[in-house]
C-alpha positions in Angstrom: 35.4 69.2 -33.3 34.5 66.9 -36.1 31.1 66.6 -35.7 30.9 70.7 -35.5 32.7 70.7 -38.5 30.5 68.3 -40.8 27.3 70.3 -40.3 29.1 73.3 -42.2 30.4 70.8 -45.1 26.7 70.8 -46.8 26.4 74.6 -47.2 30.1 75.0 -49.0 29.6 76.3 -52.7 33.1 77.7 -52.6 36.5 76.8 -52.0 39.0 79.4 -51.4 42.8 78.6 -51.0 46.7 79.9 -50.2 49.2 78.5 -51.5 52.3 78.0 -49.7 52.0 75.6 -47.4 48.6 74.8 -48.3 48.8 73.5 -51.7 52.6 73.0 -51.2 54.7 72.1 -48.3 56.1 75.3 -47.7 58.9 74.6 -49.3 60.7 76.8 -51.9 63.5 75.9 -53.6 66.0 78.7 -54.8 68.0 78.1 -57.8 70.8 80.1 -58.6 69.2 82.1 -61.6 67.0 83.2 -58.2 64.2 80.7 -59.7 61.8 80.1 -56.4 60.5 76.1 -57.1 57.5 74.9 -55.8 56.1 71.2 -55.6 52.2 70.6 -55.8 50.6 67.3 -54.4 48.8 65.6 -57.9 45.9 64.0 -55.5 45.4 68.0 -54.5 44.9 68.5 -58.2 42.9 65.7 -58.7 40.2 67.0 -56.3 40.5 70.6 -57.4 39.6 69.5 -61.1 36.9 67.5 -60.0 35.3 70.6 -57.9 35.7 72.8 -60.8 34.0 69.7 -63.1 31.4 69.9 -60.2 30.3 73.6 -60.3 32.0 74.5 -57.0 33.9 77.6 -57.1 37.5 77.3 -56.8 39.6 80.3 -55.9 43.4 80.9 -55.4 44.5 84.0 -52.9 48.5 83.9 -52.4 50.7 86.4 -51.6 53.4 84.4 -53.7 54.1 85.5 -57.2 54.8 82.4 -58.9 53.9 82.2 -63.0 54.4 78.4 -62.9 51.9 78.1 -60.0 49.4 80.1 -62.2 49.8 77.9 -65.0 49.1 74.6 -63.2 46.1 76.0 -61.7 45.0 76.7 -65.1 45.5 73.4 -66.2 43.7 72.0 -63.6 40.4 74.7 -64.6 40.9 76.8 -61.7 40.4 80.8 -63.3 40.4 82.7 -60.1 43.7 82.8 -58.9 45.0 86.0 -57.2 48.9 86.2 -56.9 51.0 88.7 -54.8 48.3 89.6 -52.8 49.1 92.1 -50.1 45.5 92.0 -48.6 43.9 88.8 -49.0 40.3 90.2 -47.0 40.2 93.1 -50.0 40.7 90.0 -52.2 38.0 88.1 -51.0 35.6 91.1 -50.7 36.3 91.5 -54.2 36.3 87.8 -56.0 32.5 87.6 -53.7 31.1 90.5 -54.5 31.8 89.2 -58.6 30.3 86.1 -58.4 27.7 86.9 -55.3 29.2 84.6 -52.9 28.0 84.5 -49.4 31.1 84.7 -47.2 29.3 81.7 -45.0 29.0 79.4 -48.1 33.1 79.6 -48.4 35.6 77.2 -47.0 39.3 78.6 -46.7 42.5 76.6 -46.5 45.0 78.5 -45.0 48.2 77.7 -42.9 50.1 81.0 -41.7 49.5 84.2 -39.8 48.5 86.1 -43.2 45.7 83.6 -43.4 43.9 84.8 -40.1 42.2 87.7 -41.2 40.1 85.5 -44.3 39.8 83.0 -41.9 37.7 85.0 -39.8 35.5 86.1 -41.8 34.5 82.7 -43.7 32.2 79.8 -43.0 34.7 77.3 -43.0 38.4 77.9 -41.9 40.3 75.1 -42.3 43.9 74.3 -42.1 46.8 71.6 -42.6 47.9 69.6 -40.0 51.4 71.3 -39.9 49.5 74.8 -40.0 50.8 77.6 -37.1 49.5 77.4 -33.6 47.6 80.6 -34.1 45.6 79.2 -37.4 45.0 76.5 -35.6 43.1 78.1 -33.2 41.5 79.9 -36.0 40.0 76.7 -38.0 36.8 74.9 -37.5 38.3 71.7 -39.5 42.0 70.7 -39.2 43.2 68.3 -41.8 45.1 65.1 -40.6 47.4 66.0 -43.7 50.1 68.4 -44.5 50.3 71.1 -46.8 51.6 70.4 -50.3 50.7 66.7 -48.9 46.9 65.5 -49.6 45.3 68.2 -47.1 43.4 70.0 -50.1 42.3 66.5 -51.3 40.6 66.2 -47.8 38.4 68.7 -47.5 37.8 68.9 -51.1 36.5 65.7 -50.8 34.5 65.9 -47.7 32.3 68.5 -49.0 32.0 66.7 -52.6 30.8 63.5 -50.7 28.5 65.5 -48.6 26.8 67.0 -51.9 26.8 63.4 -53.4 29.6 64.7 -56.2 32.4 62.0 -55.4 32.0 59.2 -57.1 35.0 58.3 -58.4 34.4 60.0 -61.6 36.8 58.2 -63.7 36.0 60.6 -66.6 38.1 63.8 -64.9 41.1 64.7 -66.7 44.4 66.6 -64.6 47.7 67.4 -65.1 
């Protein structure tokens, strides 16, 4: 599979990503103001300010609603972030169609059964390690990390190497 995989890294312009699970661990903590918590992997934000800093576009589809996700994404330069999303496919139809993506140039990150759907229709489906059975079977690329724990950093940084934009650019700034 890895081999397969890598010949798709060089035509990736785009990276498209859920949240839940993907850029967390899945886990939501409840307080009892009915606050849902979320915790978000600072490597993963490394790599998603560096593609931003890079020219890649960077998208967020989620069918969570959470403000304080929005606002770290923002931080990290990420402007296309779609939350409480009931049809992630009219979603992606709509965030290519404004910038004139090529569904073939896209790599998605997803990890449940919501995520199938995108992940058809995409160049590059990808997943966490700890995704579902069922997106697994889905995904051309299967990160050796979990969700919420480096598996954005991955593939993030296997397409930036391939396009010679990893360098350890010390000059990126993240939250």
């Amino acid at each position: 599979m890895e081999k397969i995989y890598k010949e798709y890294l060089q035509h990736i312009t785009t990276f498209i990503f859920d949240v839940d699970g993907v850029l967390t661990d899945g886990t939501v903590i409840v307080t009892t103001s009915g606050e849902m918590l979320r915790k978000m992997n600072v490597k993963d934000g490394y790599a998603l300010k560096t593609a931003v800093d890079n020219g890649f576009n960077v998208c967020v589809i989620s069918g969570g609603s959470n403000e304080g996700v929005r606002k770290r994404l923002q931080g990290l330069g990420v402007t296309d972030i779609y939350l409480g999303t009931q049809n992630k496919i009219e979603q992606l139809d709509e965030y290519l169609d404004i910038y004139n993506i090529k569904a073939e140039n896209v790599l998605y990150m997803g990890d449940d059964i919501p995520d199938v759907p995108v992940m058809k229709l995409v160049g590059l489906p990808c997943c966490p390690q700890d995704a579902v059975p069922e997106i697994k079977a889905f995904s051309k690329y299967i990160s050796h990390k979990n969700g919420g724990k480096g598996a954005v950093r991955d593939v993030i940084e296997q397409v930036l190497k391939i396009h010679d934009k990893w360098d350890g650019n010390f000059d990126a700034k993240y939250d």
